[in-house]
Structures are given as structure tokens and as C-alpha cells.
N, C-alpha and C positions, 0 to 999 in steps of 0.2 A: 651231253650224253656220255655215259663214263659203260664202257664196257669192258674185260679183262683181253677176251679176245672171241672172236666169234672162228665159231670152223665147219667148212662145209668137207661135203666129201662126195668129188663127181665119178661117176662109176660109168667105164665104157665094155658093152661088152657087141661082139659083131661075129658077124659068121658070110664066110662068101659060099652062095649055093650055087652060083653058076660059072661053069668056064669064061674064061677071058679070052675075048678072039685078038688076035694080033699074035707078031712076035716078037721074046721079050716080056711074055707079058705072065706072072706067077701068082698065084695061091696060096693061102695056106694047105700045108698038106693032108688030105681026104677029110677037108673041109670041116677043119675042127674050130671051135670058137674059142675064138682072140677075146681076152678078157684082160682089162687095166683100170685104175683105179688116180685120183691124184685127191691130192688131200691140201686145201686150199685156209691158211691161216690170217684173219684178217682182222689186226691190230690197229690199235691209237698210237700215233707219231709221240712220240718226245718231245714236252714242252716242259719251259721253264715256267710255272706258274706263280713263282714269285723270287725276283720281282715280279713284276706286271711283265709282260711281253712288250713288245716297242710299239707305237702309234702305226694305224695303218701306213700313214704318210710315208714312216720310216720303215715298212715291212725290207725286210730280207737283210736287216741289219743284227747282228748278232745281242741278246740278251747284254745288258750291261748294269752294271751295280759301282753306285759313285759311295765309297766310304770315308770316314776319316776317319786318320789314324786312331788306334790302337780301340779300335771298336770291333762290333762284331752285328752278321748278319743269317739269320736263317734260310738257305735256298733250300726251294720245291719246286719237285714237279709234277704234272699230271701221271707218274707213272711209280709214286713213292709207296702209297699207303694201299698195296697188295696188286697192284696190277703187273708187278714185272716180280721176277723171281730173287733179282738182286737190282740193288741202285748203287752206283760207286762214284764218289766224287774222289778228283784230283787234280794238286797245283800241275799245269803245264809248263809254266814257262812264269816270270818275272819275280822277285824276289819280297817281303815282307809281309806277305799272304799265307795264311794255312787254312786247312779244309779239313771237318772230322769226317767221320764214315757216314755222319747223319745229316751231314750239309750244313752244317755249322760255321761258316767264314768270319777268321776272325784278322782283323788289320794288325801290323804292327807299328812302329815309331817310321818307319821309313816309308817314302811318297815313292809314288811308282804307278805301273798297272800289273795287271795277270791275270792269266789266261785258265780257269778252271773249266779242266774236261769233266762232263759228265754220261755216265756209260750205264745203260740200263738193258740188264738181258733177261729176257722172256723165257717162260716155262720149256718152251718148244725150240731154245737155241737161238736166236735171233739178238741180235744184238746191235743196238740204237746207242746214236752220239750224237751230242750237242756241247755249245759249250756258252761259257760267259765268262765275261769282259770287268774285272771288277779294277777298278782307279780308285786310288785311295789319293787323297787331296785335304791339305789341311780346310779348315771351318776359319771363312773370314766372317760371316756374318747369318744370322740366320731372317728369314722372315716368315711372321705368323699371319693369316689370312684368316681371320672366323668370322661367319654371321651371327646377327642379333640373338637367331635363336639356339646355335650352338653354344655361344659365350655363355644361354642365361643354363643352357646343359651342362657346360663346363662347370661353372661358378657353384651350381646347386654338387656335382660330384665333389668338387672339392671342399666344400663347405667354406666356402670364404664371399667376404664382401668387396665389392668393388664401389671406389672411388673415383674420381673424374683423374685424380692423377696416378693413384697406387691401385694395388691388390694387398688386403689381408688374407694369409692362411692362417685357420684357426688348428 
């Protein structure tokens, strides 16, 4: 459910008509009516919606983005594309990492981790923080997992033929 933000608005208004027996014991005076008002603003948290969010298993563990060097990755969140008034990404802390103003992360040649703040503030002042964990790690090996009926979706996008030991692209 994507909402920008919802707002109610509780309105008190009271009036005392009768004396107070005791003593100590006050009024307003010649029982005039007490009126107040609060105005109640009720927002969606700050998620990282991509990457993916962590496995329930692993809830409470911070967003994390495994890179290799000198690549780049697009972070979003639930609160980019008109829900908060600004969204601001920023390196915190670790070194061969950069971030543009649109979430753009991009690795450099050096292996490391770091730490990007992300800071989204609401129409109404409010201002939300999260952050993630990107490790940049060289690339020992990759592995590709496809079923029968993805390969025959791949093969037909790419236009190539497949052999029992190669691939052609045409």
C-alpha cells in the first residue's frame, strides 16, 4: 500500500459547568470553554527497496549491497519517487565508494566496505534515516542457475542457437 501520508486532526473542545467541591480544587474562569486541537501525521517508514530488504530469518539486520570493484549500483527506496519532500544519499564512513544525489553507487578499484546514510525528509519536517552496508569484494567466480523454460526465453531474446557444448550469437 503506498500512501504519501495520511492526517487526521483531533479537536478537543470542554467546558466545566459545575463547581468542584474539595480544596484545591480550580476552574477555568466564569466557565469559559477550553478548546485545543492536535494534528496527528501518519507516514510510511523508510525502506530500502532495492536492494531487496534482508530475509525474514535475517530481519533487524541492516540493508546490505555486496559489489565488485569498479561497478555500479542503483539504490531505492520506498520513499524516492514523490513520497518525501527530498531523499539524500551519503558516503558515511569507508573509503572507494561514491553515491550521486539519485542513489547511484558506484565501486572503485579498492576492496573494503561502507557505510551509506540515507536521509529522507517529509513535507511536514520529519526526517527519517536508514542506512546500508555496501562490501565491495573482487569476483572469483560466477554461477548461472536457469530453467528449461527460461533458457528456451533467453535463447529466443538473444537470437542464438544452442549446442550440447557452445552457444552461438547471431
Amino acid at each position: 500500500m503506498f500512501f504519501s501520508c495520511l492526517r487526521v486532526l483531533i479537536k478537543l473542545k470542554a467546558r466545566i459547568t459545575e463547581t468542584l467541591p474539595g480544596h484545591n480544587q480550580f476552574q477555568l474562569e466564569g466557565d469559559r470553554r477550553f478548546e485545543h486541537q492536535l494534528e496527528v501525521h501518519v507516514f510510511e517508514d523508510l525502506r530500502i527497496i532495492s536492494p531487496p530488504p534482508p530475509t525474514p530469518a535475517s530481519s533487524g539486520l541492516a540493508s546490505f549491497l555486496l559489489l565488485a570493484p569498479e561497478s555500479e549500483f542503483q539504490l531505492a527506496t520506498n520513499r524516492d519517487r514523490g513520497g518525501a519532500r527530498s531523499v539524500e544519499y551519503e558516503v558515511m564512513s569507508g573509503i572507494g565508494v561514491s553515491v550521486s544525489k539519485s542513489g547511484l553507487v558506484r565501486s572503485g578499484r579498492s576492496l573494503g566496505s561502507s557505510v551509506i546514510l540515507v536521509e529522507a525528509t517529509e513535507d511536514f519536517g520529519v526526517v527519517q534515516r536508514t542506512s546500508v552496508v555496501i562490501d565491495v569484494k573482487p569476483v572469483h567466480y560466477m554461477m548461472i542457475n536457469v530453467g528449461e523454460v527460461w533458457m528456451n526465453i533467453f535463447l529466443l531474446a538473444f537470437h542464438c542457437t544452442c549446442n550440447l557444448f557452445n552457444v552461438t550469437f547471431f
